[in-house]
N, CA, C and O of each residue as an XYZ file, in Angstrom:
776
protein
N      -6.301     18.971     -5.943
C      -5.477     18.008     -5.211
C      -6.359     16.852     -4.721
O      -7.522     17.053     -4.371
N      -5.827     15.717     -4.702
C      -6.215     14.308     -4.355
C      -6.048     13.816     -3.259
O      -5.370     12.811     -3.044
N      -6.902     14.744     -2.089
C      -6.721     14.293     -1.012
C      -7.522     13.836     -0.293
O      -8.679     14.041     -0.662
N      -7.348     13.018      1.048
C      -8.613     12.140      2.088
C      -8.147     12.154      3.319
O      -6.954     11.858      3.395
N      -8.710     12.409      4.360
C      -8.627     12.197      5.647
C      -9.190     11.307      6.852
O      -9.625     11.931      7.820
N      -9.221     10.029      6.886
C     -10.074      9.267      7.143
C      -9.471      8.621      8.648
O      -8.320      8.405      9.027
N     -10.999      8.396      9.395
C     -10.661      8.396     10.887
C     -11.563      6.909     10.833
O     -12.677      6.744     10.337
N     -10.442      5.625     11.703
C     -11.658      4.555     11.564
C     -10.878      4.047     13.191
O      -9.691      3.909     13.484
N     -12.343      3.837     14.140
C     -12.207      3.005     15.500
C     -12.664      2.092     15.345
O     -13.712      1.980     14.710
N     -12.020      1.099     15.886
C     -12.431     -0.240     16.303
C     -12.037     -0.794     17.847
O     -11.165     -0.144     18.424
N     -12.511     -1.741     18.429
C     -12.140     -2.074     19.828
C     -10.654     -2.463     19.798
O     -10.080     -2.789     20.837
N     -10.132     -2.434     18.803
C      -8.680     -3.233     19.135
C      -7.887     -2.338     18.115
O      -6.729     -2.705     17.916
N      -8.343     -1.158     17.396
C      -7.617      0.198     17.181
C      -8.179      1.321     16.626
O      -9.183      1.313     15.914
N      -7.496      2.359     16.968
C      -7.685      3.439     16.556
C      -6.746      4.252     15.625
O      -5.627      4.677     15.912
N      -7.384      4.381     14.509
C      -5.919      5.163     13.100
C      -6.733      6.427     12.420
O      -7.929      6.482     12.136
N      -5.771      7.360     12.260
C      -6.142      8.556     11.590
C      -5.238      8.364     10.252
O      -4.096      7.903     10.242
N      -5.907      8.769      9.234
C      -5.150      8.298      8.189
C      -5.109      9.702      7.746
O      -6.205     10.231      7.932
N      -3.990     10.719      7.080
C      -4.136     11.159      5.855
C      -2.960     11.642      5.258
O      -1.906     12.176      5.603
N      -3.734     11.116      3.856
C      -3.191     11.658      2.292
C      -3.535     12.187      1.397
O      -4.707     12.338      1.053
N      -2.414     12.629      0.764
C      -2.140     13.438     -0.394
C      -1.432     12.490     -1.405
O      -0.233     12.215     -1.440
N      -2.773     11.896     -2.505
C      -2.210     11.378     -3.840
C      -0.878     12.165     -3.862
O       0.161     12.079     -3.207
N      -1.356     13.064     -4.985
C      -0.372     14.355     -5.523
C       0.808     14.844     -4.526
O       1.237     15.964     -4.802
N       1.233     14.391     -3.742
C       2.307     15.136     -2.805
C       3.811     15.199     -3.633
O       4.027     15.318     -4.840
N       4.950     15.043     -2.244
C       5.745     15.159     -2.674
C       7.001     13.575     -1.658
O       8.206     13.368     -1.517
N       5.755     12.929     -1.257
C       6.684     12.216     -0.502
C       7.129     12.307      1.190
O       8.099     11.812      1.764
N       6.363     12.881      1.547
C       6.027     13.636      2.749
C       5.685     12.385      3.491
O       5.098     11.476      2.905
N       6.058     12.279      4.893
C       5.073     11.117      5.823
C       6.050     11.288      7.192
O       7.242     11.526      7.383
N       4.692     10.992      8.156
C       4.665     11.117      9.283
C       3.977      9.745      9.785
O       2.760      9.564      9.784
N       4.632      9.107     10.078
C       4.131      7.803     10.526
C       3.830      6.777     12.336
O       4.959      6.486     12.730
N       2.971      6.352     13.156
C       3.393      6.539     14.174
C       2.198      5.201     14.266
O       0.986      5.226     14.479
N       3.165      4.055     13.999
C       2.036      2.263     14.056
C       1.913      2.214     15.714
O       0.848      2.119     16.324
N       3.253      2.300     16.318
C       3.733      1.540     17.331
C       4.648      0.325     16.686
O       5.266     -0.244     17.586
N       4.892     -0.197     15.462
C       5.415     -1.210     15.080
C       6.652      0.114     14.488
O       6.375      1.232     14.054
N       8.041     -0.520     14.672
C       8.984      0.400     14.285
C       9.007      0.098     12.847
O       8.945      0.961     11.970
N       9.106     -1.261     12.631
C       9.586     -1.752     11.167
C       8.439     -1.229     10.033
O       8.756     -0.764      8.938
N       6.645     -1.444     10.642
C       6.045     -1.322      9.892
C       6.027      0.338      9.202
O       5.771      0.598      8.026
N       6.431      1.511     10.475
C       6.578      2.517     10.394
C       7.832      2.756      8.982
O       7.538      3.517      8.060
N       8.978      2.125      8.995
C       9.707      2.139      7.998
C       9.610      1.793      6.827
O      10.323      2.132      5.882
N       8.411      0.859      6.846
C       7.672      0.453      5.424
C       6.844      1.741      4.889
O       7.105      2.058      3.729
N       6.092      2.356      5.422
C       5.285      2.807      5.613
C       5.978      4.355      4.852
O       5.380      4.774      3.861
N       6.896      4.937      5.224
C       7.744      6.050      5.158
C       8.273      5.606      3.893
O       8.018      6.354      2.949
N       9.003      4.487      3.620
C       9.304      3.832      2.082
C       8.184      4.190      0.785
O       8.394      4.862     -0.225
N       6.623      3.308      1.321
C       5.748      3.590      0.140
C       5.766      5.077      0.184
O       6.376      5.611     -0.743
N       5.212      5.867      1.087
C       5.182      7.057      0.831
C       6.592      7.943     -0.009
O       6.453      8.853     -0.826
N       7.366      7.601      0.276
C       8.528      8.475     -0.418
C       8.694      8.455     -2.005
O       8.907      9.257     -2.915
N       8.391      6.540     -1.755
C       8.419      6.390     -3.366
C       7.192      6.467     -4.351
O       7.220      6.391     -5.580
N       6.474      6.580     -3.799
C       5.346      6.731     -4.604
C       4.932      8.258     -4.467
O       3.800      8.664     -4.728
N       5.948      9.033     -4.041
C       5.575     10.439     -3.798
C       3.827     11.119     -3.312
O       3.106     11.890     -3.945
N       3.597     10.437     -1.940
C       2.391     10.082     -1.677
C       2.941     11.220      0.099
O       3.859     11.076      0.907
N       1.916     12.134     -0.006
C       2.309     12.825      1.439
C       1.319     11.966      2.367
O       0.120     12.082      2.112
N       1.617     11.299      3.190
C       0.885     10.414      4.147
C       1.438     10.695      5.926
O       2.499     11.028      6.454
N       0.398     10.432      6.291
C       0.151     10.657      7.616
C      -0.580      9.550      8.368
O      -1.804      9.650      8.280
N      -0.117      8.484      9.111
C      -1.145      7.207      9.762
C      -0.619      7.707     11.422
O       0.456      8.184     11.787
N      -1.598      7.443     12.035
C      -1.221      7.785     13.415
C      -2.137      6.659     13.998
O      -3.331      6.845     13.762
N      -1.731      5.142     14.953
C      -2.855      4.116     15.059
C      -2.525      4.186     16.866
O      -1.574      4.923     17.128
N      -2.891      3.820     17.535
C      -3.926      3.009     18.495
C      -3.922      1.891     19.031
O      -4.869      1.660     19.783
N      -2.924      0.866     18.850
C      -3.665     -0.933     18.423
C      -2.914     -1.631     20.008
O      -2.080     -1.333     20.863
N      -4.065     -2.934     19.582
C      -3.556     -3.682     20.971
C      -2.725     -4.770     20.693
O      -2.953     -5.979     20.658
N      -1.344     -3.860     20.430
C      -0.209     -4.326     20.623
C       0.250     -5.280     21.697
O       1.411     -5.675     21.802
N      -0.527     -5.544     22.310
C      -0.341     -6.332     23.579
C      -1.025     -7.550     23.403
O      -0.878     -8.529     24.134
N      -1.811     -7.482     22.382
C      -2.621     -8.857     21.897
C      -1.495     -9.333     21.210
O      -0.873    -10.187     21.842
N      -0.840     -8.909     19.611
C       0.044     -8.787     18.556
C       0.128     -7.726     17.711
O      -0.084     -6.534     17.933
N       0.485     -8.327     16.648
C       0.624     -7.134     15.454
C      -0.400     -7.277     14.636
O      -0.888     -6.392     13.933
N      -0.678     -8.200     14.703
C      -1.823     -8.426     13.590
C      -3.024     -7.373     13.263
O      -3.094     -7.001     12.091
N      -4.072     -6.806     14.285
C      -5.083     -5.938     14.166
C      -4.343     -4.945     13.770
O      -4.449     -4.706     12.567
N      -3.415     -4.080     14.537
C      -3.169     -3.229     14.248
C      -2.336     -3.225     12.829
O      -2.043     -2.069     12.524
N      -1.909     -4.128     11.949
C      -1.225     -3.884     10.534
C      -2.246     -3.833      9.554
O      -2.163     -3.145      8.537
N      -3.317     -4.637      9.882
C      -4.686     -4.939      9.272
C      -5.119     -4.141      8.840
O      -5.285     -3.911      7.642
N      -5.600     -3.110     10.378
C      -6.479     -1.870     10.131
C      -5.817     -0.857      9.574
O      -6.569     -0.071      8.997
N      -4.214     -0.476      9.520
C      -3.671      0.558      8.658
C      -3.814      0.616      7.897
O      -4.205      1.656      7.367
N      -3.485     -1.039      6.974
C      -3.782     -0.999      5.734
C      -5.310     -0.792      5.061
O      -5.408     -0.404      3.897
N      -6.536     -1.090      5.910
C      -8.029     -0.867      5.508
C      -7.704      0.961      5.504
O      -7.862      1.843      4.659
N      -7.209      0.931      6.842
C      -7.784      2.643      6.511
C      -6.931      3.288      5.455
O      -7.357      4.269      4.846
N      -5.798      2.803      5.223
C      -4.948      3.652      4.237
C      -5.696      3.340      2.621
O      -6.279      4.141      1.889
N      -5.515      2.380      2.488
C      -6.918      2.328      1.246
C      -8.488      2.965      1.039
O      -9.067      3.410      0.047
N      -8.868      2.798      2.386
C      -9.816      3.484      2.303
C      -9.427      5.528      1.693
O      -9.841      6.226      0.767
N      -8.775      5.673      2.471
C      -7.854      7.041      1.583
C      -7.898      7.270      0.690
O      -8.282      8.315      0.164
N      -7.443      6.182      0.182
C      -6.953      6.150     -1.374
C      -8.378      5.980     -2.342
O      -8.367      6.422     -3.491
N      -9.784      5.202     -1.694
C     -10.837      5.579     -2.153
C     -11.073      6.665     -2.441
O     -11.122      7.298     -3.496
N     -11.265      6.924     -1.137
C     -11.833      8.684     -1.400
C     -11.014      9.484     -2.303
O     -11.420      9.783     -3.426
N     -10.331      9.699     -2.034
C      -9.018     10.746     -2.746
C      -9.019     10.658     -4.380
O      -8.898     11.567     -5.201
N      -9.250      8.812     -4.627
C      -9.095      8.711     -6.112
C     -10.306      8.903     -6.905
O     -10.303      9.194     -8.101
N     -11.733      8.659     -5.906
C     -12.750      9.493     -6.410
C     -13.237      8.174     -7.427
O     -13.059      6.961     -7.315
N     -14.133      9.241     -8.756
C     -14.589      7.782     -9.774
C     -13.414      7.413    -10.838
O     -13.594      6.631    -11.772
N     -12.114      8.121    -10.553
C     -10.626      7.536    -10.936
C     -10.827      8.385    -12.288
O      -9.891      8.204    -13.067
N     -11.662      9.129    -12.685
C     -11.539      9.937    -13.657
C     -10.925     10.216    -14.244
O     -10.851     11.419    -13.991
N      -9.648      9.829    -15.733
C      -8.651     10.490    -15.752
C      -7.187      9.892    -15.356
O      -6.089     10.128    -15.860
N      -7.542      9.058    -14.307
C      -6.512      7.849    -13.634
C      -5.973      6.935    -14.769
O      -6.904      6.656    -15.525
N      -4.627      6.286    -15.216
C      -4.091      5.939    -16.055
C      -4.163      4.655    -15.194
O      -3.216      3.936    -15.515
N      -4.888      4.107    -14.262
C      -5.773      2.719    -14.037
C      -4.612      1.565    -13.659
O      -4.662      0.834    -12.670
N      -3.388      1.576    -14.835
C      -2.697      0.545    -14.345
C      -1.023      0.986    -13.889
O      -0.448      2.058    -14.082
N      -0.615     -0.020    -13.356
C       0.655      0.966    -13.029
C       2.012     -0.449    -12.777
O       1.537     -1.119    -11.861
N       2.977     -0.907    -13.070
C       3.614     -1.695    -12.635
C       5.172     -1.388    -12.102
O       5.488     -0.302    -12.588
N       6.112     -1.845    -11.406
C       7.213     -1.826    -10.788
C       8.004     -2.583    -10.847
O       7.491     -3.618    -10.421
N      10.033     -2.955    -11.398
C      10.316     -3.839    -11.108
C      11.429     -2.698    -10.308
O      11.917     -1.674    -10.787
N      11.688     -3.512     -8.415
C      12.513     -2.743     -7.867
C      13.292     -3.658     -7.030
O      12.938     -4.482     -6.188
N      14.593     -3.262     -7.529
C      16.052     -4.217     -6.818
C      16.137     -3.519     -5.119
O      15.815     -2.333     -5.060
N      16.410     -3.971     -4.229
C      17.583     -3.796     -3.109
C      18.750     -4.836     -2.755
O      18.656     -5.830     -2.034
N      19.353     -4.580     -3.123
C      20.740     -5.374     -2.894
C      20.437     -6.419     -3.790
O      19.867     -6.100     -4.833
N      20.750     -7.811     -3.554
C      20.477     -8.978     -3.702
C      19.172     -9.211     -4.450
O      19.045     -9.937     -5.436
N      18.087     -8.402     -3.768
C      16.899     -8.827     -4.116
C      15.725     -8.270     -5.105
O      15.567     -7.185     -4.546
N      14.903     -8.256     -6.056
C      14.335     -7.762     -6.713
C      13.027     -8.200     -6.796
O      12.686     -9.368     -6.605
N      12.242     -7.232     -7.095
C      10.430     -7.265     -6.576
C       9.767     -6.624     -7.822
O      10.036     -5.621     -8.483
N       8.746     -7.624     -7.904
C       7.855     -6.728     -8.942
C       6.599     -6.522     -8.479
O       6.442     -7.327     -7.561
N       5.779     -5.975     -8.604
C       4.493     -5.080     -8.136
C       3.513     -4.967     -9.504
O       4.239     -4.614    -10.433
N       2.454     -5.100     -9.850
C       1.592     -4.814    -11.090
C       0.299     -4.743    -10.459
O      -0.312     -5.601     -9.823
N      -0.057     -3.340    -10.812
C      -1.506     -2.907    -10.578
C      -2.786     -2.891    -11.230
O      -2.426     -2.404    -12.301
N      -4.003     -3.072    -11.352
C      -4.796     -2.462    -11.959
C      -6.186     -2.318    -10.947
O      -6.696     -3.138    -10.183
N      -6.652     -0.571    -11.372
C      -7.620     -0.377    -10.164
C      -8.869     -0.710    -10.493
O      -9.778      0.120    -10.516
N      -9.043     -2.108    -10.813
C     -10.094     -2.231    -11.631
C     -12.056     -2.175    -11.043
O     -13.189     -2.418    -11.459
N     -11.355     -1.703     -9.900
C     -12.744     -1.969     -9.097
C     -13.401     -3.683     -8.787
O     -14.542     -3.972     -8.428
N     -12.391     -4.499     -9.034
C     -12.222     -5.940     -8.476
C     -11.192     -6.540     -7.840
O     -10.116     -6.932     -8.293
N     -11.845     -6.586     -6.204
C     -10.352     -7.171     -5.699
C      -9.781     -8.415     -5.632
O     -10.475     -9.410     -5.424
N      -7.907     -8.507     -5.874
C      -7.542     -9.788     -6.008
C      -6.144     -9.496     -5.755
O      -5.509     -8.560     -6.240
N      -5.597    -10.650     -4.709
C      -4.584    -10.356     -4.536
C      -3.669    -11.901     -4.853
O      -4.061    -13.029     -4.555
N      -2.434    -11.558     -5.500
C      -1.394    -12.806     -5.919
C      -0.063    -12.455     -5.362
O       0.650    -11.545     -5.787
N       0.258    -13.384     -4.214
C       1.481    -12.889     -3.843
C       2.440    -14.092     -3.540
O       2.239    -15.147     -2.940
N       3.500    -13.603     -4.127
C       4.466    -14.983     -4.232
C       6.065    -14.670     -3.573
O       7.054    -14.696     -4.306
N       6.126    -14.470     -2.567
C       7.347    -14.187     -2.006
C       7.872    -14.970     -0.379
O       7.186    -14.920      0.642
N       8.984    -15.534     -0.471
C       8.868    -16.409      0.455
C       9.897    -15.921      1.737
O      11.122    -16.016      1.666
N       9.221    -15.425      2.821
C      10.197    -14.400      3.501
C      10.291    -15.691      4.619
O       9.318    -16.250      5.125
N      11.778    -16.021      4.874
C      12.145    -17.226      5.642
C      12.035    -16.863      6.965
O      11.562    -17.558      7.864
N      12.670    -15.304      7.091
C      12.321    -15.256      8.817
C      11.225    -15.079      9.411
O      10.259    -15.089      8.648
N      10.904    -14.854     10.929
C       9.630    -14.904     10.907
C       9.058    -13.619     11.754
O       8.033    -13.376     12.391
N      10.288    -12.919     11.415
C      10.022    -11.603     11.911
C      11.353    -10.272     11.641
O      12.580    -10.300     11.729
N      10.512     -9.363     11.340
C      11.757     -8.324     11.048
C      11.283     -6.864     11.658
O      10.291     -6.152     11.502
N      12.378     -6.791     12.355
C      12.128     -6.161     13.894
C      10.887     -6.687     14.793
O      10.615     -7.852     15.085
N      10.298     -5.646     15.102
C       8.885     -6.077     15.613
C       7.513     -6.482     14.876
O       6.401     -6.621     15.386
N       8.000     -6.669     13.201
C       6.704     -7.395     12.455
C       6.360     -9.034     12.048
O       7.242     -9.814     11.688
N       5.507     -9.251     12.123
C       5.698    -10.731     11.943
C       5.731    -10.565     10.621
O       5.132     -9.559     10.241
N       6.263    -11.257      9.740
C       6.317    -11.358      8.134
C       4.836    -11.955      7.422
O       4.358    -11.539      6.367
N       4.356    -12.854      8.150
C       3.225    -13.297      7.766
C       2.364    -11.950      7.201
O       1.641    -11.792      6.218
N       2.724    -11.201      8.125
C       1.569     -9.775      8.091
C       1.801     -8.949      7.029
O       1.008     -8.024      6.856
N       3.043     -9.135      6.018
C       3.089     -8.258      4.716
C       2.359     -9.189      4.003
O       1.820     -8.616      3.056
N       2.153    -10.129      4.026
C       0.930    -10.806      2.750
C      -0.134    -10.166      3.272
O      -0.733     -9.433      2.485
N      -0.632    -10.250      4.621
C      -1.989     -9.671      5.158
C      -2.326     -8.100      4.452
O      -3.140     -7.560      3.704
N      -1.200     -7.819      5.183
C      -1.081     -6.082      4.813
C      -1.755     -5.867      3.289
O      -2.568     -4.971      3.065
N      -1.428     -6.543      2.574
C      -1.677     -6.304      0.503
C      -2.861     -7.314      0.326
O      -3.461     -7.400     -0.745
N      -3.193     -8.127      1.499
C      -4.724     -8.440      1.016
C      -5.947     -7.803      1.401
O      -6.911     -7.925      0.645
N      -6.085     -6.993      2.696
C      -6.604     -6.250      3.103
C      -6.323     -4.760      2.512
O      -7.211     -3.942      2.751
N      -5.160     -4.290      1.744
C      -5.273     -3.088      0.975
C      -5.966     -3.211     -0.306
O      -6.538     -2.267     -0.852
N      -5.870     -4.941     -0.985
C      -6.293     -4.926     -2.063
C      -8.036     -5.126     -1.675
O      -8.803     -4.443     -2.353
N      -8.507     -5.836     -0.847
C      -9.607     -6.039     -0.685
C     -10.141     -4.541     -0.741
O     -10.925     -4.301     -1.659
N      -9.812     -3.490      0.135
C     -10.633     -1.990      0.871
C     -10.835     -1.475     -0.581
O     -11.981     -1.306     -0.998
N      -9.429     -1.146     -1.598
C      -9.206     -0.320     -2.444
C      -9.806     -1.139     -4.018
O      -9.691     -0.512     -5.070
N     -10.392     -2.470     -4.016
C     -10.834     -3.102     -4.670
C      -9.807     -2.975     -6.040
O     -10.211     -2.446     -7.076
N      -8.443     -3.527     -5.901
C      -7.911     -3.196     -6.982
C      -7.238     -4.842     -7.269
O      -7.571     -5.740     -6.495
N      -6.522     -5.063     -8.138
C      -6.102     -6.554     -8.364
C      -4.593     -5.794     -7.982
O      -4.498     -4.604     -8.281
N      -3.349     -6.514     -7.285
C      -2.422     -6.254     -7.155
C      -1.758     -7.621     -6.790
O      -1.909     -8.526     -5.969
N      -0.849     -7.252     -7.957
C       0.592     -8.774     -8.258
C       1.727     -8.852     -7.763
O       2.774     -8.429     -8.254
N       1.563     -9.432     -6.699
C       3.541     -9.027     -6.092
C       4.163    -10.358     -6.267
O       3.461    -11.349     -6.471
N       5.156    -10.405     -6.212
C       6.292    -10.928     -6.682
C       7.677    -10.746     -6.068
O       8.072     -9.588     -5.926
N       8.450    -11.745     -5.694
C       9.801    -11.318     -4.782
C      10.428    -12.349     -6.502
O       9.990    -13.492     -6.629
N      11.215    -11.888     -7.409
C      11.762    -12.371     -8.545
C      13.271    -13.270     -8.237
O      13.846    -13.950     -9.087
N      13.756    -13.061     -6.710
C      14.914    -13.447     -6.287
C      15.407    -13.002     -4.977
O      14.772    -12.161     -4.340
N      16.364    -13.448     -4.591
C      16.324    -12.793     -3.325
C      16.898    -13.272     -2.380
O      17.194    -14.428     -2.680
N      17.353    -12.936     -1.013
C      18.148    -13.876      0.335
C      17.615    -13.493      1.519
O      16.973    -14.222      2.275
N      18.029    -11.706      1.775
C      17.257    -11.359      3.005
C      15.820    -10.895      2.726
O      15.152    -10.486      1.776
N      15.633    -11.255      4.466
C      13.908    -10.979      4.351
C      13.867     -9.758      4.794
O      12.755     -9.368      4.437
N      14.583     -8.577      5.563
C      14.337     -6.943      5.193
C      14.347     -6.775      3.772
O      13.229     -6.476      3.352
N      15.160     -6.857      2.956
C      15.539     -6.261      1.338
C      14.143     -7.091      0.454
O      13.518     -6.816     -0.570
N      14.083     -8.120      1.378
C      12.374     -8.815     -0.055
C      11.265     -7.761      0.485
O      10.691     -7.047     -0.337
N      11.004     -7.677      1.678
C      10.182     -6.509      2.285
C      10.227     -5.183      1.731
O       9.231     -4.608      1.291
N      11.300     -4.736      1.752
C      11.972     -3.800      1.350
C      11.144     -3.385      0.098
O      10.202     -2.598      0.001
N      11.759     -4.127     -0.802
C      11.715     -3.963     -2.440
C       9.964     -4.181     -2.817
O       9.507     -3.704     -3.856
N       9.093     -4.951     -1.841
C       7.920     -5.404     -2.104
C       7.163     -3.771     -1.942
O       6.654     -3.311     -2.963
N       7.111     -2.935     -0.644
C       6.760     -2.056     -0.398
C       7.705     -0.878     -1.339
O       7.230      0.173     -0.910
N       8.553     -0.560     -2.166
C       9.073     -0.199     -2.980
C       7.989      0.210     -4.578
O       7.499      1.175     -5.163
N       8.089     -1.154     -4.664
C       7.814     -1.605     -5.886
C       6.131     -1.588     -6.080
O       5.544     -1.433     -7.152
N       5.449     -1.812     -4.603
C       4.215     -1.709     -4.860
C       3.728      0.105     -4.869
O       2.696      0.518     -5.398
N       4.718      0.944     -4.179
C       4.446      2.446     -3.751
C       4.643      2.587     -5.385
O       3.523      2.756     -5.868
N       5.472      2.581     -6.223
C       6.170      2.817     -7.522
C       4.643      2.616     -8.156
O       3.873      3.575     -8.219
N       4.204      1.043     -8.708
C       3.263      0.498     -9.284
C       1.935      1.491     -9.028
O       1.398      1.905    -10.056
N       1.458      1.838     -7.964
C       0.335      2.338     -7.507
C       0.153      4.085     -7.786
O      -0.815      4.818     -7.982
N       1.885      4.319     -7.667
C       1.599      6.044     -7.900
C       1.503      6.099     -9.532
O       1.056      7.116    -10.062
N       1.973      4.872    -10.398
C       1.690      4.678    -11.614
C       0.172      5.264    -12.143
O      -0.261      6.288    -12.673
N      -0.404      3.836    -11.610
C      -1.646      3.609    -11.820
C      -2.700      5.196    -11.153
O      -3.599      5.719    -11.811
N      -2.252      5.655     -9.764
C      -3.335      6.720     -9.809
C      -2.930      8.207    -10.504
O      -3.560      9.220    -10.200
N      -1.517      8.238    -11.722
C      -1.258      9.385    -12.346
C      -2.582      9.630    -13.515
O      -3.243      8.883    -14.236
N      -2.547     10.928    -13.276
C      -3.659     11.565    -14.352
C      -3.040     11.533    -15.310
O      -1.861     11.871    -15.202
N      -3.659     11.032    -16.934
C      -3.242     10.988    -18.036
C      -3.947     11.783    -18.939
O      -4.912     11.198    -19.430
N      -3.755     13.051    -19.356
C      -4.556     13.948    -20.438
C      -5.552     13.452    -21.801
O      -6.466     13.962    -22.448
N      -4.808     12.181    -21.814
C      -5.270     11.751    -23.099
C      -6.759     11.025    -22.537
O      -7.743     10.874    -23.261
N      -6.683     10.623    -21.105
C      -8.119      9.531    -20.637
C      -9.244     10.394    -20.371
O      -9.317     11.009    -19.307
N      -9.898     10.457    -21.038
C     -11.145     11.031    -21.218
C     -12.520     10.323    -20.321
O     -13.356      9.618    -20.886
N     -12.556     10.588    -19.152
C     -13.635     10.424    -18.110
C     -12.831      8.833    -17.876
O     -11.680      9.245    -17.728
N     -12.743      7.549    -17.772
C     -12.991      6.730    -16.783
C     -11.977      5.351    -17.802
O     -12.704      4.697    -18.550
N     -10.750      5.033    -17.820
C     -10.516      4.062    -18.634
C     -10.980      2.668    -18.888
O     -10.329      1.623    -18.894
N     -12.337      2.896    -19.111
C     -12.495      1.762    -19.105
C     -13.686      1.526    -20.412
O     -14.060      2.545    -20.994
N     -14.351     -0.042    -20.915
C     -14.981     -0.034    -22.139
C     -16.605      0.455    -21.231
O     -17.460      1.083    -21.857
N     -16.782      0.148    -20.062
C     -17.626     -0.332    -18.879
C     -18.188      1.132    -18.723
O     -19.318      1.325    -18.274
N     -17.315      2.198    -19.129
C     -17.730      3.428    -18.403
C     -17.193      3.491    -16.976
O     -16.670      4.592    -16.798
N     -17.136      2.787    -15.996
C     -17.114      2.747    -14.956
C     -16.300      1.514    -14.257
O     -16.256      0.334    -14.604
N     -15.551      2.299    -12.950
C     -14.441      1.100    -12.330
C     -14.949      0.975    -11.287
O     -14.484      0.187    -10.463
């Protein structure tokens, strides 16, 4: 099993992270941000990822540190857990509707980070998150987990359902990319190494 347990403090939070690649969709989530918590419970379900974040943050400053550092430590997880990706089918992509709106997600864990994100969320907050902070959120996961990740809002009206479908579509894309494939023989790559 593909799992990590990772504990990271900082002066402005504290998060216990853990997961289970291989789960079943399992999560226990507890930001202090309600909405981010519902994102959060989304990737995990759909990407059949048993996760556990429990944070800390000075919510009283904003949201910002504390969405930041979930996402470092939840990648960082996903380091450990995925190991030298051995076996990992490397890329993984998503196209996922909610209502109105549809999202695409494209992964590859290439051991270079880069993030492209093109979605234009009009409000400027949904519940207690600022929206700004889901671009943050996927540049700081792509930075920790050094992977290139492509999001995309393809259409769309509300800014829950573009949110929605983004964290959808990226949980989908990612449980892609870290499935074991029988046929990959040590490391997919020409490099030897990701």
């Amino acid at each position: 099993m593909r799992q990590a347990t990772v504990h990271r403090k900082t002066k402005e939070t504290d998060i216990s992270v853990s997961l289970n690649i291989d789960g079943s969709g399992k999560s226990k989530n507890s930001s202090g941000i309600g909405f981010l918590d519902h994102m959060l419970d989304l990737f995990a379900r759909h990407g059949m990822f048993d996760l556990s974040v429990k944070c800390k943050g000075d919510l009283h400053v904003d949201d910002h540190h504390t969405t930041e550092d979930i996402a470092i430590t939840i990648a960082k997880a996903f380091v450990q857990a995925l190991g030298d990706k051995a076996g990992s089918a490397r890329y993984g992509h998503a196209y996922v509707p909610m209502d109105e709106t549809l999202a695409r997600t494209v992964i590859d864990l290439s051991g270079r980070s880069a993030l492209v994100f093109h979605a234009e969320l009009k409000s400027k907050k949904v519940g207690d998150l600022s929206t700004e902070m889901i671009e943050h959120f996927f540049q700081s996961f792509a930075d920790t987990l050094k992977a290139n990740i492509h999001i995309e809002v393809l259409y769309g009206k509300n800014t829950h359902h573009k949110i929605e479908a983004i964290f959808k579509s990226f949980a989908r894309a990612l449980r892609l990319a870290c499935e074991k494939d029988a046929r990959v023989k040590g490391i997919l790559s020409t490099k030897g190494k990701l």
